[in-house]
N, C-alpha and C positions, 0 to 999 in steps of 0.2 A: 531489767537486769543489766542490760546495756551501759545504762547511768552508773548503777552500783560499781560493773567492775570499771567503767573510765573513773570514778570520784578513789577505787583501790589503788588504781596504779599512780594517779595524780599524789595521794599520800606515801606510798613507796619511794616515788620519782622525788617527792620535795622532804620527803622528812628528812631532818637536818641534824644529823648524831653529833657534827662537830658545834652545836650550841651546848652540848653533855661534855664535862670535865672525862665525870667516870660514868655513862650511863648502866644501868643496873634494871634488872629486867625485872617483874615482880609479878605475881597473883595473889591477891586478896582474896580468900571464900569469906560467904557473908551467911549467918544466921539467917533463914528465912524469916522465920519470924519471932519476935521475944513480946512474952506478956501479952498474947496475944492479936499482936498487929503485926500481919504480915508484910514484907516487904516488898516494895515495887522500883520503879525504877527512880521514881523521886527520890524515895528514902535510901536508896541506893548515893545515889548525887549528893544528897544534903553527910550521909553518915562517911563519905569519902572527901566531904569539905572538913567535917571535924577531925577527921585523922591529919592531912595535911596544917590545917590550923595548927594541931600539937606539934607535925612533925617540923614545921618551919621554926615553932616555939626551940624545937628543941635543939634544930639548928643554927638558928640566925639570933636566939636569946630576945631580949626585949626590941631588936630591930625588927624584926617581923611583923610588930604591931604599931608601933611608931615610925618604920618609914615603909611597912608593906614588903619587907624581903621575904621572896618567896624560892623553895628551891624548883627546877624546871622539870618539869613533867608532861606526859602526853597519858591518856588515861581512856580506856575504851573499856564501857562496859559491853558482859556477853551473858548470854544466857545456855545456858548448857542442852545437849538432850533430852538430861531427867530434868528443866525446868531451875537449875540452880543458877539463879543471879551470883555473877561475880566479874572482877577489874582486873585486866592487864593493863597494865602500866609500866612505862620507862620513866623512873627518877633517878637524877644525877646525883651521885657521892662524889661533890665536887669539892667535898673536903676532904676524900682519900681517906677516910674511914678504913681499917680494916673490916676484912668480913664478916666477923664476929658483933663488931660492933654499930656497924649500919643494920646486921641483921636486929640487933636487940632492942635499936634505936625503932624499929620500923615497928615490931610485933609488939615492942610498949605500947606506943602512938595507936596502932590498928587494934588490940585488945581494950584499948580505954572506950571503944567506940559502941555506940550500942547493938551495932549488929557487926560486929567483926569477930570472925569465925576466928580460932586458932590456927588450922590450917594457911599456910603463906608460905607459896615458891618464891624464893628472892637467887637467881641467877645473877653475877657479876659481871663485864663485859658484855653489854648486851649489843649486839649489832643490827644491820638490816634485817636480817631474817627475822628479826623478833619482832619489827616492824610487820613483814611482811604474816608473818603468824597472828598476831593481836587484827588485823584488819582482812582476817580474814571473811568469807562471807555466809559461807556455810552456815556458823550458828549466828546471823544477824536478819534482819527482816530491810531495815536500810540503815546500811553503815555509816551517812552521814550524824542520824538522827545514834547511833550508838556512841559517838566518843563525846565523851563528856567534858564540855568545854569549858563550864564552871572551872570546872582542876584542871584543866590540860592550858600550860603554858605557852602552847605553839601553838 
């Protein structure tokens, strides 16, 4: 446990808000399972790589795919007490989006997804604490092996 909380505080101490234009705090709930295949935490990973696939599509247009622009995100999956897989995430609206409109751009992108629940907290100005909430340890077993570093750009 010792490990766990030095690897919390080392992400506290180093996460870097000023690499975020406009960092934006989010929760994704996720479908456990659809059509009979229940979710795990692979398909967790793989089903949060197609949302960012669309969402960069829909940010950065045909540059996302031709030269890789992606926007910057940190992404920790959790597991809840009832067992509900789901992602806190900090993505940057580094294009000043209003709120309405990063919200719709977001719950487009996360609805086209195969297990993307409707359910999505999107919180604006997201700070350390939001850091220090998403890394928490309570609902984690080891928080290194929770953040999802396929999607997390830092």
């Amino acid at each position: 446990m010792d490990s766990q909380r030095e690897i919390q505080r080392v992400l506290n101490q180093e996460f870097d808000h000023s690499r975020f234009v406009a960092p934006v705090a989010v929760t994704f709930t996720m479908k456990q399972w659809v059509d009979g295949e229940v979710l795990d935490e692979s398909k967790c990973s793989k089903n949060l790589t197609y949302f960012f696939k669309k969402f960069n599509q829909e940010v950065f247009g045909n540059a996302a795919y031709r030269f890789g622009k992606k926007v910057e995100c940190f992404s920790v999956l959790e597991n809840s007490a009832n067992n509900l897989l789901h992602f806190h995430c900090v993505i940057d609206n580094f294009r000043k989006w209003s709120p309405l409109k990063f919200k719709y751009k977001v719950k487009h992108c996360w609805e086209s997804t195969r297990f993307g629940n409707r359910e999505i907290n999107i919180q604006h100005d997201s700070n350390s604490g939001w850091v220090s909430y998403i890394t928490k340890l309570k609902t984690k077993e080891n928080l290194a092996d929770s953040i999802d570093w396929n999607n997390s750009s830092w």
